[in-house]
C-alpha positions as CSV (number, residue, x, y, z in Angstrom):
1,X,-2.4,25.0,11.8
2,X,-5.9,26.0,10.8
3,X,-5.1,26.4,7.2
4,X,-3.3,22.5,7.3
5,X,-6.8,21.5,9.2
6,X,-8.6,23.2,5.6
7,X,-6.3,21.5,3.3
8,X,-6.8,18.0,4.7
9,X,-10.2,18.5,5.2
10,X,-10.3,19.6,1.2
11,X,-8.2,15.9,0.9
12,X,-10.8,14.1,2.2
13,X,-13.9,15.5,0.6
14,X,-12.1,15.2,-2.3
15,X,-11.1,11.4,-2.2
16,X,-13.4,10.2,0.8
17,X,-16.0,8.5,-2.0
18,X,-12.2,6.5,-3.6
19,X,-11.1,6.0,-0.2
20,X,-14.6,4.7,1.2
21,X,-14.6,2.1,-1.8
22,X,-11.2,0.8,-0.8
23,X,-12.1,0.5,3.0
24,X,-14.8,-1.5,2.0
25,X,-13.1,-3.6,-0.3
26,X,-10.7,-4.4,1.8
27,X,-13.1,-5.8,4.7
28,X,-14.4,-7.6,2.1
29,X,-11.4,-9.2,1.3
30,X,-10.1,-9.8,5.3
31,X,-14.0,-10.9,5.9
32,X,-13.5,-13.5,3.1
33,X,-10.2,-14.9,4.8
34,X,-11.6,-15.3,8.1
35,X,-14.6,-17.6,7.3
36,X,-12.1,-21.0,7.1
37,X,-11.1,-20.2,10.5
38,X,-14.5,-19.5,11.7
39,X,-15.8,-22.2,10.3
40,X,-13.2,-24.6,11.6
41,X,-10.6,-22.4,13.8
42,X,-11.5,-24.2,16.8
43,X,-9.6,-27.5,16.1
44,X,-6.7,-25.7,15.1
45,X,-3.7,-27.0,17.1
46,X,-0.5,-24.9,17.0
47,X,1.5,-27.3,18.8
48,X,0.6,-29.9,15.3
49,X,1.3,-27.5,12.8
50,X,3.8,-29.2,10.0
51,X,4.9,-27.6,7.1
52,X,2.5,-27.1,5.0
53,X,-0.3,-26.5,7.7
54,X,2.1,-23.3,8.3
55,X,2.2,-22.1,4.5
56,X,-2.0,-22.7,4.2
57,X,-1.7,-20.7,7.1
58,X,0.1,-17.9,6.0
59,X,-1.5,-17.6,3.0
60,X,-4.7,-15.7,4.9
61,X,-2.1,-12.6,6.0
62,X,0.0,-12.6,3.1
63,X,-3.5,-11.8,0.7
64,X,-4.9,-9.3,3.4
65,X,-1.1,-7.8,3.8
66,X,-0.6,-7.1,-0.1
67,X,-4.3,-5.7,-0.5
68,X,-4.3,-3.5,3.1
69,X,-0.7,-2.1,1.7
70,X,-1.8,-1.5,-2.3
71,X,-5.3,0.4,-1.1
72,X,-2.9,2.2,1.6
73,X,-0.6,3.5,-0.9
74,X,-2.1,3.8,-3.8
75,X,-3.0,6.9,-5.9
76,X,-6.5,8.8,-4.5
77,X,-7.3,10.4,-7.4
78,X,-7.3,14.2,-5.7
79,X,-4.7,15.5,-7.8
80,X,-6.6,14.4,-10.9
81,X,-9.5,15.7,-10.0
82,X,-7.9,19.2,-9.2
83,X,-6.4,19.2,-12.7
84,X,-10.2,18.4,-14.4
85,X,-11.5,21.2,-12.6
86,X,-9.2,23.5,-13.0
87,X,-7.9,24.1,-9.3
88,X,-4.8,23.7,-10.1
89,X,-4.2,26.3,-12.3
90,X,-6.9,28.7,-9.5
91,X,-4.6,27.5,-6.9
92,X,-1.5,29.5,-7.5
93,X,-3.0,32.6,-6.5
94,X,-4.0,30.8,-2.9
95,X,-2.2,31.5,0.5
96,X,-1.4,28.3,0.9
97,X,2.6,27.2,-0.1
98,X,3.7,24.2,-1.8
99,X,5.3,22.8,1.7
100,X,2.1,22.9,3.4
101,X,-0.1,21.5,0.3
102,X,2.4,18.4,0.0
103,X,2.4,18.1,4.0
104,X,-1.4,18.0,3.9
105,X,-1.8,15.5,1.2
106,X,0.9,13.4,3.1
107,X,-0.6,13.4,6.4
108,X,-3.8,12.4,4.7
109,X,-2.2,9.8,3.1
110,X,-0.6,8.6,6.3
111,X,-3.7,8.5,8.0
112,X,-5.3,6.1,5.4
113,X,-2.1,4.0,6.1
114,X,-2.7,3.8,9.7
115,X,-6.1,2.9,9.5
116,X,-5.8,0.3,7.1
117,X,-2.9,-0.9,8.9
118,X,-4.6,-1.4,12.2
119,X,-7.4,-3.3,10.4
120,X,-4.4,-5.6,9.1
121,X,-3.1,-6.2,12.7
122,X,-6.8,-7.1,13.8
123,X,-7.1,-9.3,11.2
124,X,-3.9,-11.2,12.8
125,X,-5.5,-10.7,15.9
126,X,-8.4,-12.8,15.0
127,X,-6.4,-15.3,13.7
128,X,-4.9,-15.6,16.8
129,X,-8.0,-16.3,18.3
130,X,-9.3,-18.7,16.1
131,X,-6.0,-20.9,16.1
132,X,-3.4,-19.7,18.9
133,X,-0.3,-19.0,15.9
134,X,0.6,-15.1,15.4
135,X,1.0,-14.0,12.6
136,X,1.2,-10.3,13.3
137,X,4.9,-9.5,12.4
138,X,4.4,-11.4,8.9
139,X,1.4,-9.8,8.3
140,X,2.3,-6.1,8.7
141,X,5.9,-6.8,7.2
142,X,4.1,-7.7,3.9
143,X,1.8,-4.4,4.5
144,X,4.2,-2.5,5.0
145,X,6.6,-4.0,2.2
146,X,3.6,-3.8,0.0
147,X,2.8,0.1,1.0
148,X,6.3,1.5,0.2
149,X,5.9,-0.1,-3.3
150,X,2.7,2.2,-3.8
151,X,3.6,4.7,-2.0
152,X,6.8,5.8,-4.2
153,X,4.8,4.4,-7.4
154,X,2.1,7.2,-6.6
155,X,4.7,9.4,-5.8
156,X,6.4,8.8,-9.7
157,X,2.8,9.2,-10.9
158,X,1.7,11.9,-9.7
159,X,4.9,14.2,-10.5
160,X,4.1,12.9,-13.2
161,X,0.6,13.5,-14.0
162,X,1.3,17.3,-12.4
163,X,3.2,18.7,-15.0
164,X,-1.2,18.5,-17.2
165,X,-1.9,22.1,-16.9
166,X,-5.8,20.7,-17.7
167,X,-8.2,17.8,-18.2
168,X,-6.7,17.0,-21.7
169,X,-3.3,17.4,-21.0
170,X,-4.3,15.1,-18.0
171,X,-4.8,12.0,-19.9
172,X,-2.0,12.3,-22.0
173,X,0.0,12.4,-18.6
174,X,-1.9,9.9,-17.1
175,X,-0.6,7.0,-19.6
176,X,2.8,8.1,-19.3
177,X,2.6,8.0,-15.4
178,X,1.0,4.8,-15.7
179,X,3.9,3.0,-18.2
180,X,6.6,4.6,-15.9
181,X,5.1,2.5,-12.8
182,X,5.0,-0.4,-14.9
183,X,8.3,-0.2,-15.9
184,X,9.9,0.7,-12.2
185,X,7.7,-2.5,-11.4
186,X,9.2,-4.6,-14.7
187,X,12.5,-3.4,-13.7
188,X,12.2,-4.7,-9.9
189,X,10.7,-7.8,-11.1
190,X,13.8,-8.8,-13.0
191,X,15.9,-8.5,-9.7
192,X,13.7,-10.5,-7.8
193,X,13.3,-13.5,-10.8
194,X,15.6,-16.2,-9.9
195,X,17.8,-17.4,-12.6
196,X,17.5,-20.8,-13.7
197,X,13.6,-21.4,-11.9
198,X,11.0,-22.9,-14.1
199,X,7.7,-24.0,-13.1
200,X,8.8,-27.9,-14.0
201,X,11.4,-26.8,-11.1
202,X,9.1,-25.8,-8.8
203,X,6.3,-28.2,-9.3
204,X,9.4,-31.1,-8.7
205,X,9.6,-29.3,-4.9
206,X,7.8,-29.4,-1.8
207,X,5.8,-26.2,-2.7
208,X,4.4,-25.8,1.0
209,X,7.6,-26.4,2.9
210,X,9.2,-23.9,0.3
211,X,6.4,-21.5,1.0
212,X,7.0,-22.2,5.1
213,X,10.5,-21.0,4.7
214,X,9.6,-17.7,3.3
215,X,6.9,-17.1,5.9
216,X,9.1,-17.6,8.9
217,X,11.8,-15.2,7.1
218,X,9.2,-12.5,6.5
219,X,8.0,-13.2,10.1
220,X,11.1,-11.9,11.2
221,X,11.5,-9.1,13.7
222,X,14.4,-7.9,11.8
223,X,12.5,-7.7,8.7
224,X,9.7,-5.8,10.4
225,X,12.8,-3.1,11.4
226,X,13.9,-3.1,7.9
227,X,10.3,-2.6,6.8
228,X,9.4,0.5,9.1
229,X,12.8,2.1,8.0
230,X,11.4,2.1,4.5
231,X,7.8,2.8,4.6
232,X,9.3,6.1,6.9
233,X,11.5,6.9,3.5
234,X,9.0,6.4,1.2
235,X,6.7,8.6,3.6
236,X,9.8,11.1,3.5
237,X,10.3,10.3,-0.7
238,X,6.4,10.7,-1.4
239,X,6.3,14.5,0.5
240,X,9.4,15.4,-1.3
241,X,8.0,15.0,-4.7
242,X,5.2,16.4,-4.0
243,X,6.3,19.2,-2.6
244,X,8.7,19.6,-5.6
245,X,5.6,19.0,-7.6
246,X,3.6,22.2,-6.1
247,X,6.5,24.5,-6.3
248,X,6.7,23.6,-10.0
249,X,3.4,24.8,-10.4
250,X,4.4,28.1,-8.6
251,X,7.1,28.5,-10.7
């Protein structure tokens, strides 16, 4: 237990100035949402909401959701930083095994997740305050959603960028890493385009009631079931292939 204490300590003196940015970013961001409801909150009447008073509405979580979740899950930049300095390569002569090295870097990670993810459902909870409508279930379904995303993408980049043996190697590894998220996210893209949508079609539709209709699916308790299940894989996916990564490097 001590020597997993070390290793996430090393995690976060290693990425704590990365991380700090992206905390503060991301109040920035939830700060910037909340000032329409501040400044006019209080004449917010649930009970009048139409359509398109629900999509403007939903539009505050869904920005705060997809930032909280990319910050959450994206790459920290520790294992680049080991590679530059040549820690790496020092490493495999340390105690520590590649199980507990992965499980310290993913209970790190985790913990960023939680924290960012409790700022998300306090943003909904200010919301709520401001205008009596919840948005909390739609709000960490897209957080969540969002997270996994990262999460696995950080997972494809960093095996990736793991097999630099140093700083040079590193960049080289580093552009590959980043087409193959690119292309994972091309490649998902293409699933989710609709055949046979144009912006003429849309721009021919009520945008906000189409908008409304998503929101109250994503607002789903279902969803948010569906969405736990697979942040907890990716969590399960990312500590595999790390792990795999580290025993490569013992290898």
């Amino acid at each position: 237990m001590k020597m997993l204490r070390s290793l996430i300590y090393r995690e976060y003196k290693l990425s704590r100035g990365h991380q700090l940015l992206m905390l503060i970013l991301f109040l920035l961001v939830a700060g910037c949402m909340l000032i329409p409801f501040i400044l006019g909150g209080e004449d917010f009447d649930p009970a009048d909401l139409e359509n398109e008073d629900i999509a403007y509405l939903y539009i505050f979580p869904l920005i705060v959701g997809v930032v909280g979740g990319a910050f959450a899950g994206s790459n920290n930049g520790v294992h680049k930083a080991d590679i530059n300095s040549g820690w790496k390569r020092y490493s495999i002569s340390l105690p520590p095994k590649a199980s507990q090295l992965a499980l310290a870097d993913t209970i790190y990670k985790m913990g960023f997740v939680v924290l960012l993810g409790v700022l998300t459902v306090v943003f909904s909870r200010i919301i709520y305050d401001y205008t009596g409508y919840s948005t909390y279930v739609f709000g960490m379904n897209i957080f969540l959603l969002c997270a996994v995303f990262f999460i696995v993408s950080d997972a494809i980049y960093t095996y990736i960028l793991m097999l630099a043996k140093d700083e040079k190697d590193a960049k080289k590894y580093r552009i590959i890493g980043f087409f193959a998220v690119a292309g994972v996210l091309k490649v998902l893209s293409m699933f989710a385009e609709k055949k046979g949508k144009t912006a003429m079609d849309y721009s021919q539709k009520n945008i906000f009631k189409e908008i409304a209709k998503i929101a109250e699916t994503a607002a789903s308790e279902k969803v948010l079931a569906v969405s736990a299940v697979l942040f907890a894989v990716s969590i399960v996916v990312y500590f595999a292939v790390i792990w795999r990564s580290y025993e490569r490097r013992e290898a």
